[in-house]
Every structure is written in structure tokens, then in C-alpha cells.
N, C-alpha and C positions, 0 to 999 in steps of 0.2 A: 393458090398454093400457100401454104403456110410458109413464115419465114422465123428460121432458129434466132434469132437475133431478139425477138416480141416473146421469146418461148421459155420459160425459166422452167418448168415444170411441166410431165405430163397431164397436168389437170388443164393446164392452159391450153391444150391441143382441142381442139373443137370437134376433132374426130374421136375423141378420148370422152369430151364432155355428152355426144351424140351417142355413142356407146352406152355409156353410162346411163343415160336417158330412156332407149330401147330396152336395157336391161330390166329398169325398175317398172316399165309398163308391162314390161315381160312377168316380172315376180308379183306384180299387181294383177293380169290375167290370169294368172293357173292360179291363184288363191283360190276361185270357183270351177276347176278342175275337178271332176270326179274322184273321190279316196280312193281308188282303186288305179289311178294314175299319178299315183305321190310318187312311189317309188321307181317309175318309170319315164313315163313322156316329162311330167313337171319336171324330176330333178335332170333329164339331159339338155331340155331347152335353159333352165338356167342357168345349167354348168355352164352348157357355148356361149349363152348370151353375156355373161359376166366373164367368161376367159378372151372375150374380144378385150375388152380394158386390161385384166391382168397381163394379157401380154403386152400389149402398147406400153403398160407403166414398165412390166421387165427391160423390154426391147428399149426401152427410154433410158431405164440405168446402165446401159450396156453400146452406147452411143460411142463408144474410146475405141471399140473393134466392131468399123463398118460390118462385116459378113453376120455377127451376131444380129445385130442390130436387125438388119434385111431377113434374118431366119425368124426370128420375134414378129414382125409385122406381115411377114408370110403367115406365122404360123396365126396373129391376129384374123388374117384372111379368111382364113382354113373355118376356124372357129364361126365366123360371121354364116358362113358357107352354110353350116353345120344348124346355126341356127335358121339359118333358110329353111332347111330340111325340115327340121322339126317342126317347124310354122305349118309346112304343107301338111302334116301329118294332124295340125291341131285343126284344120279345116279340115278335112277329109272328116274327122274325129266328130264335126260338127261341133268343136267345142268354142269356137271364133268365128265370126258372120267372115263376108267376103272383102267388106270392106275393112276388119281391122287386118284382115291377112293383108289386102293390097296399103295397107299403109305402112306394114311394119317392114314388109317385105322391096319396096321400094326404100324404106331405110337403111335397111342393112345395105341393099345396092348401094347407097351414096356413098355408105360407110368404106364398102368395099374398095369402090375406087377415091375417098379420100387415102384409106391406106396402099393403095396403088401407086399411088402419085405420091404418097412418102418412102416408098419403096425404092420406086425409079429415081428419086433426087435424094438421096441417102446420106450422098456428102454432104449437103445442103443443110443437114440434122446433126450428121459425125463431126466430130473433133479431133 
């Protein structure tokens, strides 16, 4: 569990840096996505994949009213979720072997319940 005290910034979050990480292997995959998947699969898996951080960093500015706070790292959730979805879509797709699906996809799981657990200890973040 991360502790607010070591945390000066949402970049410091290791759930924030992990995200961010997932994202750009994500924007680095669909680059060899078929042109006919620009305007579809590519851009929803990297919309979710990068609104997992956009929100952690919103939900980070908005730490002075816990309930916000908690809807941002939900709504980070949601997103991470979302990008699961899509993953399974990029295998089905054939467009990703089995093993980068089980890697990415086991990420976002960690990812998931690191923002779980900053969910559940909220005050532990709020000021």
C-alpha cells in the first residue's frame, strides 16, 4: 500500500507510473494494427488505456473532497476494465499472440486492484 506522506505527485504513484507504462506498449502495439482499425479498435483501446492515468492524475487533484476523489479512481477502474475488453478483442482479431494478451492483461489486473486498495483507503490519500 502506498503511503501519502512519500507521494508528492501523481507521477510518484506506481500505479500511475504502471499505467502509463501499459499505455505506451499499448500505443506501441496497434502502430502494426491494420488501417482499417485506426479509427476503431486502435483509437478505443488507447483512449481507455491512457484515461486509466488521466484519471488517477484528475482524481489526484481533487484529493480535498474524499467522494470525488473515490469516483476518479472508480472511474480509473472502469477504464482499465475497458481496456481489458479491448485486449480480448485484439486477440480474437488475431492482431496480438496469446502471450502478449496474457501479459498485458494480467497488468491491468494488478493495476486494477492497486487502485482498489487506493480506493478502499481514501482517507489515507485525502486531506
Amino acid at each position: 500500500m502506498e503511503r501519502k506522506k512519500n507521494i508528492r505527485h501523481f507521477r510518484d504513484l506506481e500505479v500511475y507510473r504502471r499505467g502509463f507504462d501499459a499505455a505506451m506498449e499499448i500505443y506501441q502495439m496497434t502502430k502494426k494494427f491494420p488501417s482499417d482499425e485506426k479509427y476503431s479498435l486502435v483509437d478505443q483501446i488507447r483512449r481507455s488505456s491512457r484515461s486509466v492515468c488521466a484519471n488517477l492524475a484528475e482524481g489526484w487533484r481533487k484529493r480535498r473532497y474524499p467522494a470525488v476523489f473515490k469516483n476518479k479512481i472508480t472511474d480509473s477502474m472502469m477504464e482499465a476494465s475497458e481496456t481489458q475488453c479491448w485486449l480480448e478483442f485484439c486477440l480474437a482479431c488475431q492482431y496480438i499472440k496469446q502471450d502478449v494478451f496474457d501479459k498485458l492483461d494480467n497488468e491491468y489486473e494488478q493495476i486494477m486492484a492497486m487502485l482498489n486498495s487506493i480506493e478502499m483507503n481514501a482517507a489515507k490519500f485525502c486531506y
